[in-house]
C-alpha positions in Angstrom: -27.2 -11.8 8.0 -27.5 -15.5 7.1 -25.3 -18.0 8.8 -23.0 -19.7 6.8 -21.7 -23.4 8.1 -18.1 -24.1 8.5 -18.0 -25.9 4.9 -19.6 -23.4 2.9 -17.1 -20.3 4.7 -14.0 -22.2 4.3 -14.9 -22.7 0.4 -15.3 -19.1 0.2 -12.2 -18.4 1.3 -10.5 -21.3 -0.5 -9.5 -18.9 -3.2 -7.2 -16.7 -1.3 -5.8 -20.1 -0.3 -4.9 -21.2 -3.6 -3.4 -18.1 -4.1 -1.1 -17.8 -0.9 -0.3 -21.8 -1.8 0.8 -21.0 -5.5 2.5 -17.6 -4.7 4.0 -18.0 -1.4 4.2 -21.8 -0.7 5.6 -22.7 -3.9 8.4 -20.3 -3.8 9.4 -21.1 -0.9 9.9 -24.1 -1.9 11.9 -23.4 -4.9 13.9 -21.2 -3.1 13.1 -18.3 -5.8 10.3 -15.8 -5.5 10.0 -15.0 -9.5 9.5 -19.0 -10.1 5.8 -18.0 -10.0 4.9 -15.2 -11.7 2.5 -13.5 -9.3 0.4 -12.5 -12.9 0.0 -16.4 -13.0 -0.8 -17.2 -9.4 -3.9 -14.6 -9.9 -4.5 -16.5 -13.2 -5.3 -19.8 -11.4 -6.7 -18.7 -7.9 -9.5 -16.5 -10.3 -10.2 -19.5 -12.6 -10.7 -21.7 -9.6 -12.8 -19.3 -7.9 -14.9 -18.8 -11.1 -14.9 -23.2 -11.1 -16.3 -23.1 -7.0 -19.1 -20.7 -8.2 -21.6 -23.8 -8.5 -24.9 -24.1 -9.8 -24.5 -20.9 -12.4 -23.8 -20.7 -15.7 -20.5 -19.9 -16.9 -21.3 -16.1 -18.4 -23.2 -15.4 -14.8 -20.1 -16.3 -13.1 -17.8 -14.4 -15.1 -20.4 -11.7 -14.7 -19.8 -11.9 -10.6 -16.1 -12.2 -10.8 -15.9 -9.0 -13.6 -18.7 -7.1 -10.7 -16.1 -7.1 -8.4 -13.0 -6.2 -10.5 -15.2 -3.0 -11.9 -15.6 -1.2 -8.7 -15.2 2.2 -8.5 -12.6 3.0 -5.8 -10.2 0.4 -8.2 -10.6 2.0 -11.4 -9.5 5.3 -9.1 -6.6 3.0 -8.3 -5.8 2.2 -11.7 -5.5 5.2 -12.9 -3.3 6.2 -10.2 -0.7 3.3 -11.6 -1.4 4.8 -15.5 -0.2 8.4 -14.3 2.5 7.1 -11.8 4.3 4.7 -14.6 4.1 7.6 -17.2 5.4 9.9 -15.2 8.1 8.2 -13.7 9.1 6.9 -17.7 9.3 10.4 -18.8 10.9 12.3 -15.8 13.6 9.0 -15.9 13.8 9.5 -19.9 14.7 13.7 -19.8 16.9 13.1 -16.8 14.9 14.2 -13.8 15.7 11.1 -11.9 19.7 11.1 -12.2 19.0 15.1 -11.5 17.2 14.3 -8.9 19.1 11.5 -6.8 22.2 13.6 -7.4 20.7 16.3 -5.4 19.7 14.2 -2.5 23.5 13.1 -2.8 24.2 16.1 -2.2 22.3 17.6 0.0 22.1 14.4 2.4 24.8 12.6 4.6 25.2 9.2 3.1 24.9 7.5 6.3 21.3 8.9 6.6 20.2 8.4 3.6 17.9 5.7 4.6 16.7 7.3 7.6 15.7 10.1 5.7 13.7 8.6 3.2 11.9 7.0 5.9 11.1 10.5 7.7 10.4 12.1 4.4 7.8 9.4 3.7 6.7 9.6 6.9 5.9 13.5 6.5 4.6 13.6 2.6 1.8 10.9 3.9 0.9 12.7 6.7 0.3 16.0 4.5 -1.0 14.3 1.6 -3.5 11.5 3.3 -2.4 9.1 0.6 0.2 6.2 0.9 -0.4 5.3 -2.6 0.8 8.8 -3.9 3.5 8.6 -1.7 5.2 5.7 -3.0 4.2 6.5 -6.4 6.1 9.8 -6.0 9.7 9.0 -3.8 10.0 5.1 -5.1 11.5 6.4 -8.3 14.1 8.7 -6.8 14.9 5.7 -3.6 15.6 3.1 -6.4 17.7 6.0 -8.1 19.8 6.5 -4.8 19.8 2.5 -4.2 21.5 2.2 -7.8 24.4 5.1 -6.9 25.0 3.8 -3.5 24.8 0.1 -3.4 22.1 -0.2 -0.4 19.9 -2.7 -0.9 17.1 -1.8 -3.2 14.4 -3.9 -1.2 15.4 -2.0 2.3 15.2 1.7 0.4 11.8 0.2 -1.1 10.3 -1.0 2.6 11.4 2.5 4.0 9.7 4.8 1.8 6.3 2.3 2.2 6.7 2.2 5.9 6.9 5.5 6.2 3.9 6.2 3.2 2.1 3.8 6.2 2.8 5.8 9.3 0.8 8.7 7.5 -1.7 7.2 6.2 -2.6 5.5 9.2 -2.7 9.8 10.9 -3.6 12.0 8.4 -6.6 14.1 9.2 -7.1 13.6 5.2 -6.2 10.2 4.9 -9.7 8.0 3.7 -9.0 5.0 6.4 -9.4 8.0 9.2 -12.3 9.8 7.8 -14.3 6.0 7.4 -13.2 5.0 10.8 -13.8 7.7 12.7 -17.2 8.0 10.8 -18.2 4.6 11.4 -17.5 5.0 15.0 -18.4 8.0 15.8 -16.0 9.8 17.2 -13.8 13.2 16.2 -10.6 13.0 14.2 -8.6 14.8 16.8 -9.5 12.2 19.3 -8.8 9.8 17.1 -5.4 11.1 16.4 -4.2 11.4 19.8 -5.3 7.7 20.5 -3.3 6.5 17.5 0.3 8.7 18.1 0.6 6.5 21.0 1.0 3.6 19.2 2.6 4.5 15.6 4.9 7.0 17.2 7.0 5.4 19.1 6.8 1.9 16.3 7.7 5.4 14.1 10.4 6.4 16.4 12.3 3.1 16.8 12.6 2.2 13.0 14.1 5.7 12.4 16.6 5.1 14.9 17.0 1.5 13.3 17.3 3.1 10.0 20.2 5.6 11.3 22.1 2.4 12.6 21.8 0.3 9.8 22.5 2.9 7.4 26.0 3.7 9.1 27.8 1.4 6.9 25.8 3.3 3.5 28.8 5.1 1.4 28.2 7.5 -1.7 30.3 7.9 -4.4 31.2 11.6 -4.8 28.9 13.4 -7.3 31.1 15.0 -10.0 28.0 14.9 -12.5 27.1 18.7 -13.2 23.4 19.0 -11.7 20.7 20.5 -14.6 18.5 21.9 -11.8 15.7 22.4 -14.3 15.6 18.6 -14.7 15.1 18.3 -10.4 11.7 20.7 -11.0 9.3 18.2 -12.1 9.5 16.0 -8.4 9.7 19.4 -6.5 6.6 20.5 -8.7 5.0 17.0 -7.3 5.9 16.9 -4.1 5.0 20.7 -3.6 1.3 20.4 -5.1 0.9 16.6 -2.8 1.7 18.4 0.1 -0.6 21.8 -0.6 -3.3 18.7 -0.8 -4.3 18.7 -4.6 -5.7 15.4 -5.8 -2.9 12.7 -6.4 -4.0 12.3 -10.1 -3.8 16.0 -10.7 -0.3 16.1 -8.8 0.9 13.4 -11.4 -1.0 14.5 -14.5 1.2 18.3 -13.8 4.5 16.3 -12.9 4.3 14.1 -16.5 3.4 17.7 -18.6 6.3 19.3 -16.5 8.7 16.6 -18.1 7.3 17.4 -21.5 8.2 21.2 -21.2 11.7 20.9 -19.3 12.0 18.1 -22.1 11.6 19.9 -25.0 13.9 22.7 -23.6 16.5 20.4 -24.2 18.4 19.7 -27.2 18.5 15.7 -27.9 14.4 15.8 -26.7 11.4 16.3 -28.7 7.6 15.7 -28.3 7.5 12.3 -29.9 10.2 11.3 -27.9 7.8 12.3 -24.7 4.6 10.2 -25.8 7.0 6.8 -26.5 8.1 7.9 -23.2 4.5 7.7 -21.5 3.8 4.6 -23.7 6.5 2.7 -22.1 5.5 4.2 -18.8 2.1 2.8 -19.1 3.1 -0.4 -20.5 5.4 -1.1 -17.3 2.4 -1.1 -15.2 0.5 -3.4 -17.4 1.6 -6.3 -14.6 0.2 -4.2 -11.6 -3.1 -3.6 -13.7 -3.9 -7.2 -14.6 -2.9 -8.2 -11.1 -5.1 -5.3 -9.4 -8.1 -6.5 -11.3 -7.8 -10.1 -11.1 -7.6 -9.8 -7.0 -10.7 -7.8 -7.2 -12.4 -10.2 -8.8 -11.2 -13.0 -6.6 -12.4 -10.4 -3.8 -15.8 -10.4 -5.6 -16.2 -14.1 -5.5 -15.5 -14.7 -1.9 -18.0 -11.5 -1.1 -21.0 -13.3 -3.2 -19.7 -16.6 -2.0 -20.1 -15.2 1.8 -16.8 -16.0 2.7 -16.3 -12.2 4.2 -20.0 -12.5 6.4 -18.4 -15.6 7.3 -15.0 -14.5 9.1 -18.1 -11.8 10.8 -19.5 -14.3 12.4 -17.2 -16.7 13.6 -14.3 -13.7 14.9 -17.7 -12.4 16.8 -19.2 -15.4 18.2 -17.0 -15.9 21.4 -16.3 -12.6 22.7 -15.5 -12.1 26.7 -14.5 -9.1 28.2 -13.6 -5.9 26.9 -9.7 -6.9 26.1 -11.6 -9.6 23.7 -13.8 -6.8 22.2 -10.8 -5.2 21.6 -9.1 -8.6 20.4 -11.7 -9.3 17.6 -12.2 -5.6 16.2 -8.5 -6.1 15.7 -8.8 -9.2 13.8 -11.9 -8.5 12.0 -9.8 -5.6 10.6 -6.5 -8.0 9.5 -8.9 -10.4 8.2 -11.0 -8.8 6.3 -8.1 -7.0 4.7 -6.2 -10.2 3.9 -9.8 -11.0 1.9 -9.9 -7.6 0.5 -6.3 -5.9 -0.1 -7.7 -2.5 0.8 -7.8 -1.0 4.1 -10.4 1.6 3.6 -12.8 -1.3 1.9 -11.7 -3.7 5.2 -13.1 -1.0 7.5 -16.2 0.4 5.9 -16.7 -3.5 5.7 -16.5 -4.1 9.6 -17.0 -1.1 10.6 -20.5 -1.1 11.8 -19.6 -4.2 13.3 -17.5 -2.9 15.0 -19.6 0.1 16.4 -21.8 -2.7 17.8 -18.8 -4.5 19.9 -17.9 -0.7 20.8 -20.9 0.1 22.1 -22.1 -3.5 24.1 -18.7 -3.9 25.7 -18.2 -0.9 26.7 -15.4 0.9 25.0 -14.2 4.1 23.5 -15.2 5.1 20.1 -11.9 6.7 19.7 -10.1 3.5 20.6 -12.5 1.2 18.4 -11.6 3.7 15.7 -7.9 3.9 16.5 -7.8 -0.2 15.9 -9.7 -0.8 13.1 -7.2 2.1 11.2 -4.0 0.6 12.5 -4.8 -3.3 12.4 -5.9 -2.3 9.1 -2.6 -0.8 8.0 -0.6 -3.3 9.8 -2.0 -5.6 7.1 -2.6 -3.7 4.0 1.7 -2.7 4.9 2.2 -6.5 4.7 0.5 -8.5 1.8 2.3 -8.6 -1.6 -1.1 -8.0 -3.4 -2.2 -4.9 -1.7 -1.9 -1.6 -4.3 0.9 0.1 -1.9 3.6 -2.9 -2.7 2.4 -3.4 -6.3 3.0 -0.4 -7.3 6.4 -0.4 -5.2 7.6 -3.2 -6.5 6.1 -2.3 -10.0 7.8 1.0 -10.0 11.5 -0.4 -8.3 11.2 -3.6 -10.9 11.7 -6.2 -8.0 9.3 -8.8 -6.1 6.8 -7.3 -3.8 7.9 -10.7 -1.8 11.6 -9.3 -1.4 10.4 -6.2 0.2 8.2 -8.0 2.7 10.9 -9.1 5.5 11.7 -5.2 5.8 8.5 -3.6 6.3 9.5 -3.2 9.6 7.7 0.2 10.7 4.2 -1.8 9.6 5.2 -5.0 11.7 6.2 -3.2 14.8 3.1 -0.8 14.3 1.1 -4.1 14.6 3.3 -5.6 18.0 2.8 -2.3 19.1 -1.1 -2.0 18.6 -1.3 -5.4 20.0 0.9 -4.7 23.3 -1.5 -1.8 23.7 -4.2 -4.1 24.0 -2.4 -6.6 26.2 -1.5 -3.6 28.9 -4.8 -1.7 28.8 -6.5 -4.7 30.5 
């Protein structure tokens, strides 16, 4: 690996600069998180990193930018969105939602209504290995019960992707634990029990915070009369997510579910479905643009070496095995800040990793263990990573708003990072 000088790294990185300044800075500063479209912040940050691309001709530099927006695990991502806006459209369009929320009225004490969407996250993403799928599935229903109860949409938001975390960060299925336990070298089930000790009790604390808070929740009585055909199409997708069918398949036979229960109805016919689907789609037009223009801005600083770059300088002053441990962790946040995808930040470090494992001295299990949770801990906390997109796309509010309560990710982080502390 070539060495890259301080100048030439921090101009690398410069890009993801920009964008924190425009997005985060300026808003902050206006007081008002939609002053700056987060569609426009990507705008800029990609021109200026096509602009920092010196010494190339503009088509070649488009060409590096559009490499890195056309990767293969995105375009997976994207049509994840596609399904997950269509179907939400039409099971919102023939009633399903309303159905639905009314049965988890219902069924559920108000008062532990937000402690339940929390576990019931919590339990889809262990089952399903996806934390994508398991927002795209409950964040319809939670902005639903937000609506008819007057919680605060942003706190029902951060529970269901706190909890969407917690299993994605266990599941035997889940891609960050099959690449890090792969890239380590160690078995899942080792893996596993190295990692309950730090999510579960982070898991245990913010359900108990959840019950607390959620005391002062009230419910207005449900007088609606409940069309329990229209509650079918979530319990179709939550069945087939949790017997571990493919996420696009789950959502493909949720959105032809809503056509059939649809046309059952009287007021509802096929044409009404597809303008259904179309608006779907079109509501996560945002979330597309945004997904791809952070890839290619991810592209850039990968060609430009800005990723080799934090490498080498988070690995050139390790001492001990509690700094071993110290940089896999922040090789692991930092390379996901650069890349918004924890599976791509620890195939990316991962070998690196293996290396520091193996000189200082520690367990493969553990190495593995911090590389998946550091790596959630950020991926649960940047408003550009695909889990609060398509939150925030899907509950129409800021990803910024749901940010200060994410608390299951934070304290999964404090609690990763305590572990460390104490060990040594």
């Amino acid at each position: 690996m070539e060495t890259i000088n301080l100048r030439k790294g921090l101009l690398a990185l410069s890009p993801l600069v920009v964008f924190l300044a425009l997005y985060l800075l300026l808003s902050l500063v206006e007081n008002d998180f939609y002053a700056v479209p987060i569609t426009v912040a990507f705008l800029l940050s990609s021109v200026y990193s096509i602009l920092i691309l010196r010494g190339r001709k503009l088509d070649e530099r488009i060409r590096i930018f559009s490499k890195g927006a056309a990767q293969g695990d995105l375009l997976m991502m994207i049509w994840i969105f596609i399904l997950a806006g269509a179907f939400a459209s039409t099971a919102k369009a023939i009633g399903s939602i309303q159905a639905t929320v009314d049965f988890c009225l219902i069924l559920l004490p108000p008062k532990l209504l937000l402690a339940s969407m929390f576990l019931a996250s919590c339990l889809i993403s262990l089952s399903v290995g996806t934390s994508v799928g398991t927002i795209a599935s409950l964040v319809p229903i939670t902005t639903g019960i937000a609506q008819e109860t007057g919680a605060p949409l942003p706190v029902m938001v951060a529970a269901v992707v706190g909890g969407a975390f917690f299993g994605d960060n266990l599941s035997f299925i889940s891609d960050t634990t099959i690449v890090a336990t792969k890239t380590q070298g160690c078995r899942m089930s080792d893996k596993f029990r190295t990692n309950i000790r730090i999510a579960l009790p982070a898991a245990l604390v913010v359900l108990v915070l959840y019950i607390v808070t959620g005391m002062h929740t009230t419910a207005p009585d449900v007088t609606r009369h409940i069309d329990w055909l229209l509650v079918l199409p979530y319990v179709l997708v939550l069945v087939t997510a949790l017997c571990g069918i493919n996420v696009m398949a789950v959502l493909t036979l949720g959105i032809l579910s809503t056509c059939l229960i649809g046309l059952l109805g009287a007021d509802y016919n096929f044409f009404h479905w597809l303008g259904a689907m179309g608006d779907g789609i079109m509501g996560m037009s945002e979330l597309i643009i945004v997904t791809l223009m952070a890839a290619g801005m991810v592209g850039v600083i990968r060609h430009l070496g800005g990723i080799d770059f934090l490498l080498q300088r988070l690995t050139s002053s390790i001492s001990g095995s509690r700094g071993a441990e110290l940089t896999i962790a922040a090789l692991a946040v930092f390379t996901d800040l650069c890349t918004a995808n924890n599976t791509i930040a620890i195939l990316t470090v991962g070998p690196l990793a293996r290396e520091i494992t193996v000189k200082y001295r520690l367990s493969p299990r553990r190495s593995a263990s911090l590389l998946d949770t550091f790596s959630c801990f950020a991926q649960g906390i940047i408003p550009y990573g695909a889990q609060l997109l398509i939150a925030s796309g899907l509950a129409s509010i800021n990803p910024i708003e749901i940010i200060p309560h994410l608390y299951y990710p934070m304290l999964l982080g404090l609690c990763a990072l305590v572990s460390i502390l104490r060990k040594h």
